[in-house]
N, C-alpha and C positions, 0 to 999 in steps of 0.2 A: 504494500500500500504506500503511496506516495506520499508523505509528509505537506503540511501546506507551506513549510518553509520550502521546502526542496522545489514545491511549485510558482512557489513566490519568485525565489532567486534565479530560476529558468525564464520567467517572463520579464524580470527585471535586466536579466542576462539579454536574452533578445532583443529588447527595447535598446537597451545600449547599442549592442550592433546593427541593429538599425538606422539609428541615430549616426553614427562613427559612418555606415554606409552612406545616408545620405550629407555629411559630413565632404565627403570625398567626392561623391560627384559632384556638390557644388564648386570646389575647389580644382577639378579637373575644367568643368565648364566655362569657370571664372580663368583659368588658365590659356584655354584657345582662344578666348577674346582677346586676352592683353596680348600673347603670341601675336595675334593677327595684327593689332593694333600695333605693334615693335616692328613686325614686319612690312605693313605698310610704307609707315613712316621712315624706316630705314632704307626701301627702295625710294620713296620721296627726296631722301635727304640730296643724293648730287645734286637735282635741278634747285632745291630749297637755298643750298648753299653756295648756289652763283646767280641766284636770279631772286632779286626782292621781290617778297610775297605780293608787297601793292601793284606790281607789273603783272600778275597773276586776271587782276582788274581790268588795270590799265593798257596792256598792250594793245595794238591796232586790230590784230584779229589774232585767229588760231590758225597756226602754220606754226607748228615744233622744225620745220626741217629748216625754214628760215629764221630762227629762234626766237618766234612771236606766241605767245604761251595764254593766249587772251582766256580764262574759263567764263568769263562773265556773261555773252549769251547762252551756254551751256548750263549756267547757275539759276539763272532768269526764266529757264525756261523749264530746269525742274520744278522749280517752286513754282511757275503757273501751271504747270500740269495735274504738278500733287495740288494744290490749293482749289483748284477747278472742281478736281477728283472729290475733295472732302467736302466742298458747300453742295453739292450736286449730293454724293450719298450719304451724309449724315441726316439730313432734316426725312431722307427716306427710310433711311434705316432706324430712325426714331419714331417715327410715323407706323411702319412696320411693326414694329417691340410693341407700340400703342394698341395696335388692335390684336397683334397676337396674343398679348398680354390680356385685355379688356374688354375686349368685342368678339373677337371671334367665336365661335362652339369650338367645341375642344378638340371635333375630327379634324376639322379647318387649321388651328392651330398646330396640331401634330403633322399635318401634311404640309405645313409651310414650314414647319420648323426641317422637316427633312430635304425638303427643295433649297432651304438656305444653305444647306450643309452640302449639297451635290453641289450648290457655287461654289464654296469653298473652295471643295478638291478640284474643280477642272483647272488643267495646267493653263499658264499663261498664255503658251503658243497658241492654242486653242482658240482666247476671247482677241490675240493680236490676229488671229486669220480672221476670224468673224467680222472683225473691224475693218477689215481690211477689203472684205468683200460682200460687205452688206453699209457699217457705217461711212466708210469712205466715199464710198460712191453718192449716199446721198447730202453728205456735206459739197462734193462736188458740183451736185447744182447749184448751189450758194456762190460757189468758188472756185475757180479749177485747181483740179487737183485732188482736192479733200482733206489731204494728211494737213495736221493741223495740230494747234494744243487744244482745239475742243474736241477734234478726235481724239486722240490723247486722253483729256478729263475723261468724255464718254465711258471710254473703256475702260478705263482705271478704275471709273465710279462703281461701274458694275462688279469689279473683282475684289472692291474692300469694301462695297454693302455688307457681306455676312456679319463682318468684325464687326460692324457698327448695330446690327441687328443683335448679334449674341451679345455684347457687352448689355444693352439698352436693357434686352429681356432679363438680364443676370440683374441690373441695377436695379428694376423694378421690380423685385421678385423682394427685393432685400429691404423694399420700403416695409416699415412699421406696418405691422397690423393694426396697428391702435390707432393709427393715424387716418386710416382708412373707414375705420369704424365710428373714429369723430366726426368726420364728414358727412358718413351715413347720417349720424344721429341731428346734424346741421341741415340735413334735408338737402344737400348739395349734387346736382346731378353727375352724370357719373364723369363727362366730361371737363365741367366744372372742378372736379377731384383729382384728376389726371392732371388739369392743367394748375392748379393751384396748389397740390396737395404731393402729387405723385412725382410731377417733374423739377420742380425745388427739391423733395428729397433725396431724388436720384441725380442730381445738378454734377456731381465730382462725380460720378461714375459716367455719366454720358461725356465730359471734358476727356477723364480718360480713353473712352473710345475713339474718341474722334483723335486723338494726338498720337493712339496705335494704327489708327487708319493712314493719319499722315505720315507715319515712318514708313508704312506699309509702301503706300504710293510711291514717297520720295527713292523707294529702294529698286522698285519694280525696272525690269529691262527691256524682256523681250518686244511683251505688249506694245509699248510706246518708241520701242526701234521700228518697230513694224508700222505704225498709221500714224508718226508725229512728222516727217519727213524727212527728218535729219539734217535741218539745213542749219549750218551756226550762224545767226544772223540775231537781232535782238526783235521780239516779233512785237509787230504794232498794233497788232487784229488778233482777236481770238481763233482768226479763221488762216494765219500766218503760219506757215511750217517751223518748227525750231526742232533743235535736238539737245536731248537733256545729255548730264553728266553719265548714265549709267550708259547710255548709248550710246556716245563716245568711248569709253571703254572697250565695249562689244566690238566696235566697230574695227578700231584701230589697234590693239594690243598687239591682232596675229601679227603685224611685219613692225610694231614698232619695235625701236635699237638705241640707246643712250639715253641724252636728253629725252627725247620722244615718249620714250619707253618708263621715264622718273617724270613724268609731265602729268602720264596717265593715272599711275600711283598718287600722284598728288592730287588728282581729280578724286580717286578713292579715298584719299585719306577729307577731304573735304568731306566728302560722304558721310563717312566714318562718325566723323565730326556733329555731321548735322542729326544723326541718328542719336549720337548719346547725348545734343542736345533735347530731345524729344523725348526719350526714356528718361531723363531727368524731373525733366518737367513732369509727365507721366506719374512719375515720382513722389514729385512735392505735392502734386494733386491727392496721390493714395494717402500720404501721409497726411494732410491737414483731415481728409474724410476721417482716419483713426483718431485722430486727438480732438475731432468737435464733437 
């Protein structure tokens, strides 16, 4: 017969190794970031340490073989794609959580909840061919051509709706019951409660979705190499070709060599940059929702 010490100190045993396990893969995880980050930055360094960073700006255009290093419509034109991407499907994807959460019957709901999740997984190439030959073509009567940063946003929108849809439904799920219940007791309809009640509670969890949506976008490749047009140029019109920073990358790595080659790293490490600007914030967001 097993003692209840003996059983104690078996589940106390485990618990630790447990513990110690997940210990370690944090610490592993934590490890290939900053690696990544070292190595970035270390293929950045030749070009960083012959050419000031505000040239990076300022230069007349991008041409590495003539040593003009300009990222700035490349920069410009991530941030209108991703920025596009996020006012386009966040107010949908909160809109969405709304009625899956509130309105729907609950077969409705369980079969949206599954349709959102097949967005999820379908690969990039996938929404950048769709774009490519269904939204392209009809931005093209607007404009010739099509590829565009509103093609661009389009597609984007559609591939980081889920994020914003699962954060919204997780953030409303987490609103007070009591909260919900005073309202009832207010005689407040049920909209009225969503809009006053439900979405102030949930205020820092919808922020944080949308700020995962925006790393999401800002990091995306394929999609927006495919229907943005890849032009470096700095775009005037929504309906203007540009190419973002991840696109460059893609595009140019296979033959670049030197400078060139520590140009594009630098356009990563920008990247880099602006992503753990975003998990930060991200960040500060979770944390003030724990300490109010």
């Amino acid at each position: 017969m097993i003692s209840w010490r003996s059983s104690t100190s078996s589940r106390w045993g485990s618990d630790a190794l447990l513990l110690w396990g997940l210990r370690g893969t944090a610490l592993v995880s934590t490890a290939v970031v900053v690696l990544i980050a070292l190595f970035v930055a270390r293929e950045s360094f030749p070009l960083l340490h012959t050419v000031a960073p505000l040239r990076l700006l300022t230069d007349g255009s991008w041409n590495p073989l003539e040593g003009a290093y300009n990222l700035a419509p490349m920069l410009v034109g991530t941030l209108l794609v991703s920025a596009g991407a996020v006012l386009i499907s966040a107010p949908l994807g909160i809109a969405s959580a709304i009625f899956c959460h509130f309105y729907a019957p609950p077969l409705i709901a369980r079969g949206y909840r599954v349709i959102i999740e097949l967005l999820a997984g379908i690969p990039s190439v996938v929404y950048g061919l769709w774009g490519l030959v269904v939204i392209v073509p009809l931005l093209g009567q607007i404009r010739p051509l099509g590829t565009s940063v509103l093609a661009g946003s389009l597609i984007l929108a559609l591939m980081i709706l889920p994020t914003m849809v699962v954060v919204a439904d997780a953030s409303f799920a987490r609103v007070p019951r009591e909260y919900l219940q005073a309202a009832a007791s207010l005689g407040l309809s049920k909209w009225t409660t969503v809009r006053s009640v439900v979405i102030p509670a949930a205020r820092r969890g919808l922020i944080t979705g949308a700020l995962l949506q925006t790393g999401r976008a800002v990091g995306e490749t394929m999609a927006v190499l495919m229907v943005c047009g890849n032009v470096v140029q700095m775009p005037a019109r929504l309906t203007d070709p540009v190419r973002t920073l991840t696109a460059n990358i893609a595009l140019e790595m296979a033959y670049a060599m030197g400078d060139h080659r520590a140009a594009l790293f630098t356009s990563g490490l920008v990247l880099f940059l602006m992503i753990f600007a975003i998990v930060a914030c991200a960040e500060l967001v979770n944390r003030e929702r724990s300490n109010a």
